[in-house]
ZADO-1210 file (C-alpha; in nm, 4 decimals, padded with zeros to 6 digits):
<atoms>
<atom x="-03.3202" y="03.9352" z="02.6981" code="UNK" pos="1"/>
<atom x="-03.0687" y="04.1113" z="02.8608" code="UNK" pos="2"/>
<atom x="-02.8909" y="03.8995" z="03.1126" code="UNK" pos="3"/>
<atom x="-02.8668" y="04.0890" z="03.4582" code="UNK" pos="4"/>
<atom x="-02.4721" y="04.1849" z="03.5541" code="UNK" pos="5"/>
<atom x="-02.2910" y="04.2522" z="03.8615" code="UNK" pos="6"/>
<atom x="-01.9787" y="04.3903" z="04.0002" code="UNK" pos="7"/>
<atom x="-01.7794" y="04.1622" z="04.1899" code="UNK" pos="8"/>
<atom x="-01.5036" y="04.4108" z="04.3968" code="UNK" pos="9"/>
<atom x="-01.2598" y="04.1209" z="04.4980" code="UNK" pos="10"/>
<atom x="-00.9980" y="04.2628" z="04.7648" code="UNK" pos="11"/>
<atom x="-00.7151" y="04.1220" z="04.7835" code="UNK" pos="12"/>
<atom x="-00.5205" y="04.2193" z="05.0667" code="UNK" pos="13"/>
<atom x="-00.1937" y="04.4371" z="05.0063" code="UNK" pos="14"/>
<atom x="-00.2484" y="04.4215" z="04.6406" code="UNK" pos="15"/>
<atom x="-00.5624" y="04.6454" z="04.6118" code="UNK" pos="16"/>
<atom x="-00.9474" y="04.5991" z="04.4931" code="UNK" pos="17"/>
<atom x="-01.0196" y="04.4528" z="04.1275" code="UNK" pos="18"/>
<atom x="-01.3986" y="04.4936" z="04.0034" code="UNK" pos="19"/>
<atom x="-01.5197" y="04.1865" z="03.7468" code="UNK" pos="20"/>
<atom x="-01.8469" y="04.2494" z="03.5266" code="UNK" pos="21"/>
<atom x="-02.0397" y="03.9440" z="03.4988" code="UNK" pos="22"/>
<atom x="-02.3865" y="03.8247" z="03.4151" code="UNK" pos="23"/>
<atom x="-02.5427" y="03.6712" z="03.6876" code="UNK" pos="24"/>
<atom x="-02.7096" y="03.3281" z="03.6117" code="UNK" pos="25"/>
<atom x="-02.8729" y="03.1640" z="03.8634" code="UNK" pos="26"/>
<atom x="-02.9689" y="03.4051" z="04.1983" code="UNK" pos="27"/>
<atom x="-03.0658" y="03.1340" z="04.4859" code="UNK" pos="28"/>
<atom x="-03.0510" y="03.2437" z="04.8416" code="UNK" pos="29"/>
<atom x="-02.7906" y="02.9334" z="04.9188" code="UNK" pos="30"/>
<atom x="-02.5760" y="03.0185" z="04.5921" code="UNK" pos="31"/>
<atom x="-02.5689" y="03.2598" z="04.3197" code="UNK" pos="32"/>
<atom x="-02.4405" y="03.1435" z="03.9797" code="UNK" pos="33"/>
<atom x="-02.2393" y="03.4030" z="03.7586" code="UNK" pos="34"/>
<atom x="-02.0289" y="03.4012" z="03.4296" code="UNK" pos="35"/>
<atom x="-01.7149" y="03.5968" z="03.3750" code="UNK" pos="36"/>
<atom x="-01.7325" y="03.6427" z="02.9759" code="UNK" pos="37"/>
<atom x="-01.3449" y="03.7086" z="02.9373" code="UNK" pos="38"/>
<atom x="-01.0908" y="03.6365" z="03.2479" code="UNK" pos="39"/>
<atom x="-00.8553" y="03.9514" z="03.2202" code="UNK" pos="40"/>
<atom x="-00.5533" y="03.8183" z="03.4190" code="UNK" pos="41"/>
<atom x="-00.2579" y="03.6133" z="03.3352" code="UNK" pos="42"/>
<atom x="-00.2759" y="03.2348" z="03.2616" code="UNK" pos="43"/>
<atom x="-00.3072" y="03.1118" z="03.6201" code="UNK" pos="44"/>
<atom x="-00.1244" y="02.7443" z="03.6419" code="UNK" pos="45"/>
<atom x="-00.1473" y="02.4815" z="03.9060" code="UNK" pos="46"/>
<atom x="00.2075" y="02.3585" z="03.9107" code="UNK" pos="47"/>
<atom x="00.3227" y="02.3030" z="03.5751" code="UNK" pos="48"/>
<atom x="-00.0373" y="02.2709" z="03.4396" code="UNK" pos="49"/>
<atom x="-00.2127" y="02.5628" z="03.2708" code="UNK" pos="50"/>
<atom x="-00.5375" y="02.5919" z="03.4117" code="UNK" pos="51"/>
<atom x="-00.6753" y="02.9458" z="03.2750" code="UNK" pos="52"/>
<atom x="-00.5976" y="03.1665" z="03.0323" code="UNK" pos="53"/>
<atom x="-00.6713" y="03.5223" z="02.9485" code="UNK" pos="54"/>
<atom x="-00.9840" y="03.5743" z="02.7235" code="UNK" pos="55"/>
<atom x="-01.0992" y="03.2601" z="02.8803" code="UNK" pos="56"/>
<atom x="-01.4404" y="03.2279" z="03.1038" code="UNK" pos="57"/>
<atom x="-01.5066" y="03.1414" z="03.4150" code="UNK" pos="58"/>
<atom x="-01.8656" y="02.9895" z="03.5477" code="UNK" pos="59"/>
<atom x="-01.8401" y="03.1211" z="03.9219" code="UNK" pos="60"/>
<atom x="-02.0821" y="02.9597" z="04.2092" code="UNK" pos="61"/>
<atom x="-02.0706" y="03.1933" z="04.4816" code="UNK" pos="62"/>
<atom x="-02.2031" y="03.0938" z="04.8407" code="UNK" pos="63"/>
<atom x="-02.3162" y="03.4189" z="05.0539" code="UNK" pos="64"/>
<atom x="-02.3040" y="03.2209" z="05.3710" code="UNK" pos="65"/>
<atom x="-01.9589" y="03.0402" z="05.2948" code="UNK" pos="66"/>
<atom x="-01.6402" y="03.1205" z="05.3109" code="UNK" pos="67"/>
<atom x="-01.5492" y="03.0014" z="04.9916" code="UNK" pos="68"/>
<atom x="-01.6889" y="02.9754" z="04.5955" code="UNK" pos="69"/>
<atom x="-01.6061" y="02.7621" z="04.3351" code="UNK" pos="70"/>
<atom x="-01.5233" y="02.8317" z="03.9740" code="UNK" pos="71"/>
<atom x="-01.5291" y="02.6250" z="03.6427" code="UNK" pos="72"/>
<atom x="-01.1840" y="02.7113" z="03.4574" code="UNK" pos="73"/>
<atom x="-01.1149" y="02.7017" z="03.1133" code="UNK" pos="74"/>
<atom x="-00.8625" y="02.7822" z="02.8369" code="UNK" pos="75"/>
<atom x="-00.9213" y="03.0250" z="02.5893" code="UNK" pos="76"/>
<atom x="-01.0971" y="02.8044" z="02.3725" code="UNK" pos="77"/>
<atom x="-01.3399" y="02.7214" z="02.5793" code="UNK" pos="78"/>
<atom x="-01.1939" y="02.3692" z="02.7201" code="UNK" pos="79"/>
<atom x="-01.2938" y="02.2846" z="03.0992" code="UNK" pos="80"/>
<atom x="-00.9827" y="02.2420" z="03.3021" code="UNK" pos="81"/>
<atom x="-01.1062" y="02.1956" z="03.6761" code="UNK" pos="82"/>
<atom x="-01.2588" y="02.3061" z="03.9803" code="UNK" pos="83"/>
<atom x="-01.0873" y="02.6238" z="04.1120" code="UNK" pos="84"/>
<atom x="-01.1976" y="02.6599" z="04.5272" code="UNK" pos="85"/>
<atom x="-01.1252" y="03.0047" z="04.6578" code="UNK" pos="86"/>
<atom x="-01.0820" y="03.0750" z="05.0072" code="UNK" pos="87"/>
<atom x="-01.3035" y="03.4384" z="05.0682" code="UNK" pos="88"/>
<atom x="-01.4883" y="03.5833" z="05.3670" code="UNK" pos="89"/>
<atom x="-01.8415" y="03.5842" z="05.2926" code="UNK" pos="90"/>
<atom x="-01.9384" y="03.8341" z="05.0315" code="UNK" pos="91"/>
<atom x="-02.1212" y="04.1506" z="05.1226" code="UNK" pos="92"/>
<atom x="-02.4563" y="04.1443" z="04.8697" code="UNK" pos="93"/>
<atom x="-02.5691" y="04.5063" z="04.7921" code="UNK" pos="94"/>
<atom x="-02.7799" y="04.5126" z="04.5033" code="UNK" pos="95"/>
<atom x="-02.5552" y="04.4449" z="04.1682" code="UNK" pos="96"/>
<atom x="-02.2302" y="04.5408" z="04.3938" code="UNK" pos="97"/>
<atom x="-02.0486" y="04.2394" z="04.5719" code="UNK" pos="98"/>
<atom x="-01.7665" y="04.2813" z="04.8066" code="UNK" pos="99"/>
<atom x="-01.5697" y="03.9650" z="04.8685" code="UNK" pos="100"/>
<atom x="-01.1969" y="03.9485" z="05.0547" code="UNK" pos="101"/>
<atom x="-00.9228" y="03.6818" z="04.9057" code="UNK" pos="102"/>
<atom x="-00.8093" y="03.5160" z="05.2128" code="UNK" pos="103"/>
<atom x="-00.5009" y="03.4025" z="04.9760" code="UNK" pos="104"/>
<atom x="-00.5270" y="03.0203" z="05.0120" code="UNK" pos="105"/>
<atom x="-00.6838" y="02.8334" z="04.6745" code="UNK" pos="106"/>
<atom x="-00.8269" y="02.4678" z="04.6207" code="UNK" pos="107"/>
<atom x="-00.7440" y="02.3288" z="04.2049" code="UNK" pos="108"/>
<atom x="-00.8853" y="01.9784" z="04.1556" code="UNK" pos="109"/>
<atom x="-00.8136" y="01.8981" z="03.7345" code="UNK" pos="110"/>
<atom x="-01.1043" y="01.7727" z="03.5164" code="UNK" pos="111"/>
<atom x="-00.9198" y="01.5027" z="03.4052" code="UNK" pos="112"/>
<atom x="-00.8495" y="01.3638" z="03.7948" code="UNK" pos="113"/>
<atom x="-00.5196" y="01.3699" z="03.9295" code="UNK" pos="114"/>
<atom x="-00.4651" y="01.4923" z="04.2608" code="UNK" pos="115"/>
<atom x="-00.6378" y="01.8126" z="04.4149" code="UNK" pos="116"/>
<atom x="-00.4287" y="02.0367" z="04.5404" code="UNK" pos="117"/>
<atom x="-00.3690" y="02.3457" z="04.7527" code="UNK" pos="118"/>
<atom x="-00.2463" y="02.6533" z="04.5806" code="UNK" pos="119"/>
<atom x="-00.0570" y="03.0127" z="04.7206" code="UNK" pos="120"/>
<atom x="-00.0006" y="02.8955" z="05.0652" code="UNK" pos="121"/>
<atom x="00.3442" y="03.1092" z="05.0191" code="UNK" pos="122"/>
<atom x="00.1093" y="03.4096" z="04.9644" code="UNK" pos="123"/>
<atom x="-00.0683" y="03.3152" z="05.2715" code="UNK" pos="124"/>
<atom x="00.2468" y="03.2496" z="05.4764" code="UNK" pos="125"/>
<atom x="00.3065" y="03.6631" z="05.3479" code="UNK" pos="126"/>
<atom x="-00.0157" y="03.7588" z="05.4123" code="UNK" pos="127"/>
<atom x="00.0373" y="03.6626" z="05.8122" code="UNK" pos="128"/>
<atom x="00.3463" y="03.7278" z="05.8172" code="UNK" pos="129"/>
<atom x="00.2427" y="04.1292" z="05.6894" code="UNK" pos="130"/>
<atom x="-00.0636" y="04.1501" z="05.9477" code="UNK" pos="131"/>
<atom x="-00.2824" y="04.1079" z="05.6377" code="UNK" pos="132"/>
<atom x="-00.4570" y="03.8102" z="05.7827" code="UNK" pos="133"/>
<atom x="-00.6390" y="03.8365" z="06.1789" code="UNK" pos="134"/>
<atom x="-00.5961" y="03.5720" z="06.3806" code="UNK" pos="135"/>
<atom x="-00.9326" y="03.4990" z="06.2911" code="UNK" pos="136"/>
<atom x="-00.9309" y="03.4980" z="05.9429" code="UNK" pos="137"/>
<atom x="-00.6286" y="03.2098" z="06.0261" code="UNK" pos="138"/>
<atom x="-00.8599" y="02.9987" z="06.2486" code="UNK" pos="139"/>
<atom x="-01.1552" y="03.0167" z="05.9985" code="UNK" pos="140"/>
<atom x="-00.8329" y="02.9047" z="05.6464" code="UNK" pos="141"/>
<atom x="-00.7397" y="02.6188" z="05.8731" code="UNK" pos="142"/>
<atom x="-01.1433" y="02.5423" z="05.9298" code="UNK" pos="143"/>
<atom x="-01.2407" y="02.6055" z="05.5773" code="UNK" pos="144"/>
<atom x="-00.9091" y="02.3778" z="05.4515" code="UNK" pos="145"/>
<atom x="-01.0005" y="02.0851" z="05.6918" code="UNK" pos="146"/>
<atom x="-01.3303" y="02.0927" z="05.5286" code="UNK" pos="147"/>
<atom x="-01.2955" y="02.1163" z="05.1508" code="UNK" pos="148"/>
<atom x="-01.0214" y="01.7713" z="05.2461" code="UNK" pos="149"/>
<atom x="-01.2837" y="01.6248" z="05.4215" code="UNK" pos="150"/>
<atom x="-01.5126" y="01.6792" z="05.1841" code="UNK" pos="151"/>
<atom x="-01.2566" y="01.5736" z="04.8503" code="UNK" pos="152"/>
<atom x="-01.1705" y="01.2670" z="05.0513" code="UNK" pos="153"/>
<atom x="-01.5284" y="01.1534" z="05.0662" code="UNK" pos="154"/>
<atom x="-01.5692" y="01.2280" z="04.6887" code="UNK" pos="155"/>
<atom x="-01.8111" y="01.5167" z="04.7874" code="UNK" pos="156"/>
<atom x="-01.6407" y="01.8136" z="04.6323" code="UNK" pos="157"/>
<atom x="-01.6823" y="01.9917" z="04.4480" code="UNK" pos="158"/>
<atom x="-02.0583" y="02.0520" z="04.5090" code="UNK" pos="159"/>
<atom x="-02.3009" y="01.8652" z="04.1965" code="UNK" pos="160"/>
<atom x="-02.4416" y="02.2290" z="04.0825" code="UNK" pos="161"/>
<atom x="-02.0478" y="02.3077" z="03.9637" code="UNK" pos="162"/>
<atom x="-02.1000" y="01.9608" z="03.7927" code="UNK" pos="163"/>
<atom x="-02.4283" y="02.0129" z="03.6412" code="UNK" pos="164"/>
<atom x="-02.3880" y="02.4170" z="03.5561" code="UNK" pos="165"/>
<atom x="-02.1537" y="02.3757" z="03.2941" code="UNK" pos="166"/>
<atom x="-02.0045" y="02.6776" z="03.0411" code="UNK" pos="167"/>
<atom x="-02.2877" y="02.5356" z="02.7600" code="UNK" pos="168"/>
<atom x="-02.5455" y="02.5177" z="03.0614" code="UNK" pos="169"/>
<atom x="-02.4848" y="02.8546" z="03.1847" code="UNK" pos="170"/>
<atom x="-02.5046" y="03.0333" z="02.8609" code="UNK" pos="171"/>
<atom x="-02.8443" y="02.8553" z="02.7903" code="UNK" pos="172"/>
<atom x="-02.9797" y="02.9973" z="03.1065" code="UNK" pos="173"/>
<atom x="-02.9018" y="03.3272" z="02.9997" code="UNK" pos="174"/>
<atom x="-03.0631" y="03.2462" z="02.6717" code="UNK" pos="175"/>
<atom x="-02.7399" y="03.1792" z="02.4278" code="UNK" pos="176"/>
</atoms>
């Protein structure tokens, strides 16, 4: 069976549009589950720590009616490094095409434990300061930040389907 793929065109504001191909898992009205084969990017680090590399995948859990999804990080060979929250408007669902807008500010809480942190806030801090960001936008970060906190500090977050979907668990539903 050929799994079903879509195209994820992630804007990110003053640096363009960049389209991902992935195979959609799991297609829920509260949250559809997809898997990027092969991250394309640089290693992306949280502080010192290496938290993805490229080649690597990524198990994405994408929430149409939040403002924020959650991805399952790994190295290149495979190992699971952590929860990866990004901060998004809600996505635009057309068919196989998704439109979602980076609203800069990122989530990392390790595997391993250790503290979660917050990630790019400089990149937010340019985004305002550029008139990337509405006023808006700002009131919904600060909203969506209070949240995920609330929700780390209560031992809530990340959300059990990014606990129970893992890499092995995805590629079974798609019949790997």
């Amino acid at each position: 069976m050929t799994p079903k793929r879509v195209r994820i065109h992630y804007q990110r504001p003053g640096r363009g549009t960049v389209v991902f191909h992935e195979d959609l898992v799991m297609d829920r009205p509260d949250v559809k589950v997809t898997l990027l084969r092969e991250y394309q990017g640089r290693a992306a680090h949280a502080g010192p720590d290496r938290i993805l590399d490229a080649g690597a995948p990524v198990v994405w859990f994408v929430y149409p009616h939040l403002w924020r999804d959650v991805g399952r990080f790994h190295l290149s060979d495979g190992r699971f490094t952590g929860w990866y929250t990004n901060l998004r408007a809600p996505p635009l669902l057309d068919g196989d095409d998704w439109t979602c807008k980076d609203l800069f500010l990122d989530h990392w809480l390790p595997a391993g434990g250790g503290p979660a942190v917050w990630l790019d806030e400089d990149e937010l801090a340019a985004g305002r300061a550029a008139g990337l960001v509405s006023d808006a936008e700002l009131r919904r970060i600060a909203e969506e930040r209070a949240a995920v906190d609330r929700l780390v500090a209560a031992g809530n977050w990340p959300p059990d389907l990014t606990r129970e979907i893992t890499l092995e668990r995805a590629l079974a539903l798609l019949g790997e």
